[in-house]
N, C-alpha and C positions, 0 to 999 in steps of 0.2 A: 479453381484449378488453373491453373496458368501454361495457357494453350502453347506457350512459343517454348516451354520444356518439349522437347522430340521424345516420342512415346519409345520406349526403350523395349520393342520388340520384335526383333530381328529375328527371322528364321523361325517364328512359332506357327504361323499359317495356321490361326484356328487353333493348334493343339492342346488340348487340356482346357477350351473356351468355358465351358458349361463349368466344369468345376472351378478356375479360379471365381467368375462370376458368385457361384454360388456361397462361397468364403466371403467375398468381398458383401455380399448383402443377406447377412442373416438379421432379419428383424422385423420386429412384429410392432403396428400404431394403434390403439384403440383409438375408436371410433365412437366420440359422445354421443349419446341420447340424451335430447333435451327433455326426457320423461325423468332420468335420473333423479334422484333425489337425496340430497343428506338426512339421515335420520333426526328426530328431535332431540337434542342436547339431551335429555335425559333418558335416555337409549344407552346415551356414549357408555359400554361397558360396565351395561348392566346384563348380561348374563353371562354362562359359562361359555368355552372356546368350543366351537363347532369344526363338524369334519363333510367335505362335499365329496362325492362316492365318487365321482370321476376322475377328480382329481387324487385322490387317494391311490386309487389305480395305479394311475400315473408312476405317484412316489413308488411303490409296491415295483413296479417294469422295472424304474431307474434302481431303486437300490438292489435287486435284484443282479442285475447289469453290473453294477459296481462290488456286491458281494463277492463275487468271479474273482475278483483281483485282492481277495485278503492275503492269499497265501505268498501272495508274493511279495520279494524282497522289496520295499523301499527304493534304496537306492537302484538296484536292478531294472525295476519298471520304470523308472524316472528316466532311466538313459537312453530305454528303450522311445519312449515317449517321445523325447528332445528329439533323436533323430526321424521320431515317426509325424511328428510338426511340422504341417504343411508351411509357417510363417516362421520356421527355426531361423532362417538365415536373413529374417527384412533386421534385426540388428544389428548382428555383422555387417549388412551391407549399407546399412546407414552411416554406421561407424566409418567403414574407409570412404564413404563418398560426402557424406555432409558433416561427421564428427561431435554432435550437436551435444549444449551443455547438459552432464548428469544422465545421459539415458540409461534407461532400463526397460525391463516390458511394460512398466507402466506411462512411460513416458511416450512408447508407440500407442499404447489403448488411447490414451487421453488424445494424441496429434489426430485419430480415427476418427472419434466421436465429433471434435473440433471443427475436422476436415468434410465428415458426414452431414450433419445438420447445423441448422443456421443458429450458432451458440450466442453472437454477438448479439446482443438487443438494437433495438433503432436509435435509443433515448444515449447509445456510445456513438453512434455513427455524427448524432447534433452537436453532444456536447461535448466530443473529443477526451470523456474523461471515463475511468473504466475504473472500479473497485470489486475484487471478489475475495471470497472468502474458502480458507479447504479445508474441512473440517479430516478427521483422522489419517491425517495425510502424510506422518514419513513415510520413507525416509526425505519424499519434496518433489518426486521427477514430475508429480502433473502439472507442479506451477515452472518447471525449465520447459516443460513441452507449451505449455500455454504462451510465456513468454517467445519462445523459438515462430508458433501460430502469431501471434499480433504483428511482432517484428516484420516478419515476411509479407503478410496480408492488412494490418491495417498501420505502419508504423507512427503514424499520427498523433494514433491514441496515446495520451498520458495513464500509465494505469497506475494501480498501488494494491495491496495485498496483504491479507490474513492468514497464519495457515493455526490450527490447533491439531492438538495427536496427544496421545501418552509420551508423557515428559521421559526421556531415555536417558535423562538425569538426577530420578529421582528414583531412587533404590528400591523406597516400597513398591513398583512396577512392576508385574513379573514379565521375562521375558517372550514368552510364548504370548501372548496378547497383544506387545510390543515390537516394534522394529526397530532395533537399537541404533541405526547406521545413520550416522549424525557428520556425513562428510558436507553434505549442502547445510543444514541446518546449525550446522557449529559456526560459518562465517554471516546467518542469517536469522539470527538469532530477538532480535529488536522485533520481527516481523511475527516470531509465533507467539501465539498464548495458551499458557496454562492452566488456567483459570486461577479461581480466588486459593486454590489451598495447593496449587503449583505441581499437582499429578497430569493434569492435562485430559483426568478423564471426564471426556464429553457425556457419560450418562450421571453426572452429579448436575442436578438443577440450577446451582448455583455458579458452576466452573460454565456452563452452558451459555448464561446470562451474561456473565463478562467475556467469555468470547465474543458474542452478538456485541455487545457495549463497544470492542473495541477496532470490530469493523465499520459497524455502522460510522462511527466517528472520521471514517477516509474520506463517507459521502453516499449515495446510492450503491450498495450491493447489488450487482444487475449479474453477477454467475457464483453459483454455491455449486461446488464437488464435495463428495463424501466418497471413501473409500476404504473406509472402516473393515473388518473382519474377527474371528475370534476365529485362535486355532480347534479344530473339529477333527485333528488328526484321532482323539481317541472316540470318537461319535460322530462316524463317514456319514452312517446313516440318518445324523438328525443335525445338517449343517444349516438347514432352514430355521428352524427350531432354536439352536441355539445361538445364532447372529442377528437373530429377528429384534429382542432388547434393543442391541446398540442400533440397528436403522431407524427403529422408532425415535430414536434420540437425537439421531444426524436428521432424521428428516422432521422434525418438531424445529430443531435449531434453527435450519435452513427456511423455512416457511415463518419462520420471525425477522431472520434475518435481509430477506429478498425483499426488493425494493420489486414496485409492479411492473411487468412488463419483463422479467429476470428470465435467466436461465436457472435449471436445477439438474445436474448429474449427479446420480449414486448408483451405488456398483451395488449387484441382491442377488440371490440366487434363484434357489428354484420357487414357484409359487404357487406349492401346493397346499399351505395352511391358511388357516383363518387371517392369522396378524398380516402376512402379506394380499391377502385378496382385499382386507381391508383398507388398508394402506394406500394399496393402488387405487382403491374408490377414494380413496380422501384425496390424492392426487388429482384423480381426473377434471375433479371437482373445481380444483385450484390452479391449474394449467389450460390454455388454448392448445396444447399438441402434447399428449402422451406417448413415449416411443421407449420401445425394449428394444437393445443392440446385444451382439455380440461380436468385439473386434476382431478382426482376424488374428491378430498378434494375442489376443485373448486362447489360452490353452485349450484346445478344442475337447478333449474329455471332462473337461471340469464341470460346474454349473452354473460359475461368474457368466452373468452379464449386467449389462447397466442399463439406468432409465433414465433418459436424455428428455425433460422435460422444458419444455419451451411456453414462454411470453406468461408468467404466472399475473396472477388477476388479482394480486395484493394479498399485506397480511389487514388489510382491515375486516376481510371474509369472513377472516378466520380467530378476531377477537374475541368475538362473544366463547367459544369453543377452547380457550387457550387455560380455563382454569381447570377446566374437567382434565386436557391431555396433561396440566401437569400435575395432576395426581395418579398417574400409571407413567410417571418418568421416573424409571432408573429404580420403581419399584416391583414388590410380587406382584402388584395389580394387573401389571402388564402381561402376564404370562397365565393369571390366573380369569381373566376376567378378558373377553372377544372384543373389540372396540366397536360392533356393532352388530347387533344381532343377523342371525342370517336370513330370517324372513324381510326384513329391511332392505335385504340387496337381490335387485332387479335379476332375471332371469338373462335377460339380455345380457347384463354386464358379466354375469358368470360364464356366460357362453363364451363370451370374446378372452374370457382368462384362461379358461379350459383349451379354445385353441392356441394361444401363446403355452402356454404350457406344454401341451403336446407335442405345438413343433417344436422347440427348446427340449427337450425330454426323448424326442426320436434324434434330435442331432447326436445330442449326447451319449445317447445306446448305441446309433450306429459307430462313432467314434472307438465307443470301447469294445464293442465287435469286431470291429475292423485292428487296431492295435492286437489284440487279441491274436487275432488269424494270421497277423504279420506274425507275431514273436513263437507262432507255430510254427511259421513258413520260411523261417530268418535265412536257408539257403535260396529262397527264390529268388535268382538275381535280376527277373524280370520287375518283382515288386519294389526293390530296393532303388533300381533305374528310374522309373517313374517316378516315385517321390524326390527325388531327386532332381529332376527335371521340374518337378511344382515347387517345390522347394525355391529353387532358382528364380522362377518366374513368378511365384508368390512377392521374394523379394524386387523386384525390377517392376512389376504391379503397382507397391507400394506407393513406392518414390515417384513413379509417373502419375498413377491417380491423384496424390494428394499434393503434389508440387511440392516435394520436401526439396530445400536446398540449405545448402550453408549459410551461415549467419558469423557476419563478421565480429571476432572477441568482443570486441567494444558493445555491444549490443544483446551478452549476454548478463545475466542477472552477475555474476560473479566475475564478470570482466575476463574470464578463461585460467584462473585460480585453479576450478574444480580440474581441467585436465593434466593439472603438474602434480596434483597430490596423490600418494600412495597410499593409503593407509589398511593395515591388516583387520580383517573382518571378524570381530572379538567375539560373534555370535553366529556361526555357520549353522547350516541345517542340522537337528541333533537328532531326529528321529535315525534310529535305526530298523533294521530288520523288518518283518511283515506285520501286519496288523493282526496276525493271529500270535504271532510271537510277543506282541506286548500286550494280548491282552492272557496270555498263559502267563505272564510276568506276576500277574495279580494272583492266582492261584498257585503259587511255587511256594515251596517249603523257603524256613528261614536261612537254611545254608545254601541253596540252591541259588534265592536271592543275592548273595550275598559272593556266589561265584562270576552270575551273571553280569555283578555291577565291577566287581574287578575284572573283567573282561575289557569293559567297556573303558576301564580308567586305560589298561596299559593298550589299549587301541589309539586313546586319546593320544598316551605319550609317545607313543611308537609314529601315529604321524605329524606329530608336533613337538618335535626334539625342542627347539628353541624355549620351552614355558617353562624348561626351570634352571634355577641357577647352581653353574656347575664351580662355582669360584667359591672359598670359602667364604669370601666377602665382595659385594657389586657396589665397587666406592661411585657415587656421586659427589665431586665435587662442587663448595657454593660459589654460587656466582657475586664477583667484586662488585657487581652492579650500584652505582652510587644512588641510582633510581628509587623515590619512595615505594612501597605498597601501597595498592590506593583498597583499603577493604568496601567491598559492595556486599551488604545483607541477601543473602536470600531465604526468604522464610516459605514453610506451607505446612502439609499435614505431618503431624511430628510420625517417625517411623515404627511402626508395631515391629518390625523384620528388615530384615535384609532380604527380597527375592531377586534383585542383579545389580551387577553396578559397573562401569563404566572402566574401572579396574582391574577385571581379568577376565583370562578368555571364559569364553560363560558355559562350553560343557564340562570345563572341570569344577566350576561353583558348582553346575547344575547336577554333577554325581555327586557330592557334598550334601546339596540337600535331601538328595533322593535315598542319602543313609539314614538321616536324620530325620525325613517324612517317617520311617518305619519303626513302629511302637514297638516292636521285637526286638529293634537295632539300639535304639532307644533304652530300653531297660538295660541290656548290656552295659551301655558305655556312657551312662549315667549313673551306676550302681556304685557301692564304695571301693567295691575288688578293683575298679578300671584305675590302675597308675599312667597318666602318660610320659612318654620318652623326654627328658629334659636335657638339649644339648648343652656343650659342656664350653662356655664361651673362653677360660682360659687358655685353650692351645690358639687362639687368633694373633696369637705377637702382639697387641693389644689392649695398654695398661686400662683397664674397665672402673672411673671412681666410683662410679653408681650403676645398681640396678635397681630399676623401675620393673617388676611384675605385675603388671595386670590381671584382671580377675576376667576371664573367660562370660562371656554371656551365656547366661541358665535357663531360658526364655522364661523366667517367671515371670517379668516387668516387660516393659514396651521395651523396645530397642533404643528409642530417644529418653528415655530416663537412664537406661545403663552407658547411653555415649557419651554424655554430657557428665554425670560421673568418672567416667575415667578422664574426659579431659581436665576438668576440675583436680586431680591426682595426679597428673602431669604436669600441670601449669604451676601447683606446688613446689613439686620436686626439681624443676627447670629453676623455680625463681630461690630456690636455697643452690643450687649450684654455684661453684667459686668459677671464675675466669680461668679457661687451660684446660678446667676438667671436661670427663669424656663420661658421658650416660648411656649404659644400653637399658632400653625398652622393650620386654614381652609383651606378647598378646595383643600388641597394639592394631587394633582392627583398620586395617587402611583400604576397604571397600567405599566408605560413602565422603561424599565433597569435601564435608564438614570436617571432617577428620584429616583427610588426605591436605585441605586448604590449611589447616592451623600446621601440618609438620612443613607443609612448603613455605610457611611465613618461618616457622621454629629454625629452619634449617639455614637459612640465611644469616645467622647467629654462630655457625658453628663451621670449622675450618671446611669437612666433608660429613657428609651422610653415607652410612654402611647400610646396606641390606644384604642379610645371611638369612636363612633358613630358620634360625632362631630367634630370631629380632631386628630391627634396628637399630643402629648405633652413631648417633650425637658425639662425632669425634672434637677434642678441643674447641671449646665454648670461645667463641673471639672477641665478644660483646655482647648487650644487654638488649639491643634495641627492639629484637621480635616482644620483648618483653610486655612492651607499652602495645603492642596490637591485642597481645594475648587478654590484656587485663580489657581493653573495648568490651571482644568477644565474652570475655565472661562478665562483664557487667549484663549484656544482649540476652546472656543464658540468663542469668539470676532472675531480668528482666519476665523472662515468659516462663519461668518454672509453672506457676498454677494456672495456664493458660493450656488448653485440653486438645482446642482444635487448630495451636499454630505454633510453632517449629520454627531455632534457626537452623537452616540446613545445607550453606553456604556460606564461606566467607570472603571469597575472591571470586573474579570471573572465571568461567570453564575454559575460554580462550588464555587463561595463567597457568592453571593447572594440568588440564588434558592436552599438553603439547611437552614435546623438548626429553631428555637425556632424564629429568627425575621423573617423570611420567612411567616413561618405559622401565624405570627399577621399579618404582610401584608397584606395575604390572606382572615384572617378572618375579617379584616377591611375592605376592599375591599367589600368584598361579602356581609355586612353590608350597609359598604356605599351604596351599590349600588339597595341591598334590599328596603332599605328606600327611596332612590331616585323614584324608581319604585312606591313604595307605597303612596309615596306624591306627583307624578304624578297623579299617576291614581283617588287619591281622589280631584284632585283641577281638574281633567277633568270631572268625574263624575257631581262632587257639580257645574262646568260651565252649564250642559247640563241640 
């Protein structure tokens, strides 16, 4: 802490002492016993998952506590919360006082943890040289906050960095599992890994490996974060349960990947099941200092917190044991099978879990008690004043405990790039309503469904006028650019589906598929009765030589068998076109890269590019030259046809494509297309019933 910052608290005299304090250090250290003991390798998950009666309690109090809040709106309790967030304003006031690259709340959690315990090893302080790795880490703020930390405190050090996540470029991702928001990670892109088949998901053993592979490679990994989660919005009550998989996987990663002497952060909830109690003994095991946090700027109702572990004691420990944990990676084993019995695990060590439990467990009830009693008491102006007042002084806390100041551009990872860029947020929060209203969703009649989701569409457009195109035609004109295309392959797991893509905003995909998830919906507009609406391209002023119709995806086939087919059908019809003429294109699916990368090489060829509502259209052919790219690309496809497990899935870089004037038609066609799609659903299911 850098004492010659002036502690920034004028006129508090004591007030509100006891509780900022108490914000500022919730956290719990276990306490080794050198009696502990790792069980014998052939223990490892060998019996069924056990339940500890204490701790079960526990869950039984909290969820209990959080039941209280089904009935309520979503969005409603969320506002109420924000303002009822004793740390709501340490961002804001970060922002007008230091401005720091890319923040977000996670970018204050991580400056906490950083700022709290001794994260640096010794072995950076000798050799000036520092490599870590983050494992599920978009959309990136804990490595701007890590960077913003060194800068300030050690600027010396040379560091260098890994980060891996779910690739939020690769379409088969679904979004809820994903954070799509790719404003850091699109200009740093060199630095993340996706593993071997280019999803990025850390619980495939093999995408795991080449992560480690290609940190290790900077030098000593001496800090591993994990920050992983799965959405549990429809299973409040089993958010341990169901996030427990991917920790097992961040933290196997991380314990290969840590050089001796390292740090290790991961973010976990609550720990009242087996796989977590367990976990934490394999931990303890493998750490000189075990520590559970909860940042202040961490949402104080939730059950996030993190385990800041310190000075780990090698993976050589943990060799002999590396073949058993990876036969419960990323499989049922893991959820089926306890990683180590519970007669195996000392009394003692349960004891010291049961009380981190507890007091993590009473924070959290009284939290939602108290919220509670506010949003009963919302005219008491005396309780609104006080919060207010910690509010304040939360924020000003902050910045003086932890010596946060500014950092001059030059010394940020992106040179001060990320503060000039605007970019619109293609995946906003999409939950609506209460948790009791979505889960009546499940039990509603076919029309009921089917009211509910057209609700939801013209909410969508009513507050996002701009997603469809009101022009009968959105010209893109091609760029004269004398510049070659330079094609870079990206290949990985070829796509079963489309569940998001980078090209439109994703609650109108996401009401798209939510017609198409429903077998009821399904039968309807799969049946031979269903005709759909076919616009009538001649009133466009518009001499049309050619149409190209596409065939609709049927999901009988994978999705990468029927894309590589229609390009195949296209790149045909392009290379019989005479010079002058103009081609429109149905059905032509421009959600994934692959697709989207061959019309932006296609289009370069052609005087402008039209997007309407019914296709696109290849106005006046100027020349041949996309021609010689196209045949590459389809040599690449022919190349890996009877290859199962790898895909090309790109043909340009994302820095070509997801920027600039054709981007955004894309997208507005896209969200078009797919508005109507929705709309001519929903009215030929309607008019069936």
């Amino acid at each position: 802490m850098d004492k010659d910052l002036p502690r920034l608290k004028l006129f508090r005299d004591g007030e509100f002492d006891v509780e900022i304090n108490e914000l500022f250090n919730k956290k719990f250290s276990f306490r080794f016993n050198n009696s502990w003991k790792l069980p014998d390798c052939k223990l490892w998950f060998s019996t069924p998952p056990w339940k500890v009666k204490d701790l079960e309690v526990l869950k039984s109090r909290l969820n209990f506590h959080k039941s209280q809040l089904n009935d309520f709106n979503i969005e409603e309790w969320s506002s109420h919360t924000r303002r009822r967030n004793p740390a709501g304003e340490v961002g804001w006031k970060i922002r007008c006082i230091v401005n720091p690259e890319f923040l977000t709340q996670a970018w204050t959690k991580f400056y906490e943890c950083a700022s709290t315990y001794n994260i640096i090893p010794k072995e950076v302080m000798t050799a000036k040289k520092f490599v870590s790795l983050h494992l599920c880490e978009a959309p990136g703020a804990f490595i701007t906050s890590l960077n913003h930390y060194l800068k300030l405190n050690y600027p010396e050090i040379e560091w260098k960095w890994v980060a891996n996540t779910l690739n939020p470029y690769y379409e088969g991702n679904s979004p809820s599992n994903m954070i799509s928001d790719d404003r850091f990670m699109f200009h740093t892109l060199d630095n993340w890994d996706f593993g071997v088949d280019n999803t990025g998901n850390l619980m495939d053993w093999d995408n795991s490996q080449a992560t480690i592979k290609k940190a290790v490679s900077l030098g000593n990994v001496l800090l591993v974060t994990a920050d992983g989660s799965i959405d549990c919005m429809q299973r409040p009550d089993a958010q341990e349960e169901v996030t427990s998989p991917l920790h097992y996987c961040e933290i196997i990663t991380a314990l290969q990947a840590l050089s001796s002497g390292g740090t290790f952060i991961f973010k976990l909830f609550t720990l009242f099941e087996h796989s977590t109690v367990n976990l934490l003994y394999l931990i303890n095991h493998l750490f000189e200092e075990v520590n559970i946090y909860k940042p202040v700027t961490s949402r104080q109702g939730n059950s996030e917190v993190y385990a800041v572990c310190i000075n780990y004691k090698g993976s050589a420990y943990l060799e002999k044991f590396i073949s058993i944990l990876r036969t419960a990676y990323g499989t049922e084993k893991y959820s089926s099978m306890a990683l180590f019995p519970l007669e195996e695990i000392p009394d003692s060590y349960l004891k010291q879990v049961h009380e981190c439990a507890h007091y993590f467990c009473v924070l959290q009830c009284q939290v939602i008690n108290n919220n509670l009693q506010a949003y009963l008491m919302q005219n008491n102006i005396s309780l609104h004043r006080d919060m207010k007042r910690v509010r304040a002084l939360v924020a000003t806390e902050f910045i003086w405990r932890y010596g946060v100041k500014p950092l001059d551009a030059v010394h940020e990872i992106l040179k001060g790039a990320l503060h000039e860029e605007c970019k619109t947020n293609m995946n906003p929060r999409y939950h609506r309503g209460s948790y009791t209203e979505r889960q009546l969703y499940t039990k509603m009649s076919i029309k009921e469904k089917s009211k509910t989701i057209n609700s939801l569409l013209q909410a969508e457009i009513m507050s996002n006028p701009s997603i469809i195109i009101n022009d009968p035609v959105k010209w893109s004109q091609s760029c004269n650019e004398e510049t070659r295309l330079k094609l870079v392959f990206t290949y990985g797991r070829p796509l079963q589906k489309i569940n998001s893509s980078k090209f439109i905003f994703v609650p109108i995909f996401r009401l798209y598929q939510q017609i198409l998830a429903e077998d009821e919906f399904k039968e309807i507009l799969f049946s031979k009765d269903f005709k759909e609406y076919k616009n009538n391209h001649k009133d466009l002023g518009i001499e049309i030589d050619k149409v190209l119709d596409l065939p609709e995806f049927d999901y009988s086939e994978s999705y990468s068998v029927y894309e590589k087919n229609c390009f195949f059908r296209l790149h045909n019809a392009l290379k019989e076109l005479s010079l002058g003429q103009t081609l429109l294109i149905k059905n032509l699916n421009t959600l994934t890269h692959f697709n989207v990368s061959f019309l932006f090489i296609v289009s370069k060829s052609f005087e402008k590019t039209g997007f309407m509502p019914s296709g696109i259209i290849l106005c006046t052919l100027m020349n041949k030259h996309a021609m010689t790219y196209l045949d590459v690309i389809e040599n690449e496809c022919v190349k890996l046809q009877n290859e199962d497990a790898r895909d090309l899935l790109n043909s340009l870089p994302v820095q070509t494509t997801n920027v600039g004037v054709f981007f955004d038609n894309i997208v507005l066609y896209n969200n078009t297309f797919y508005r109507n799609k929705c709309t001519e659903y929903l009215y030929t299911i309607e008019r069936s019933l």
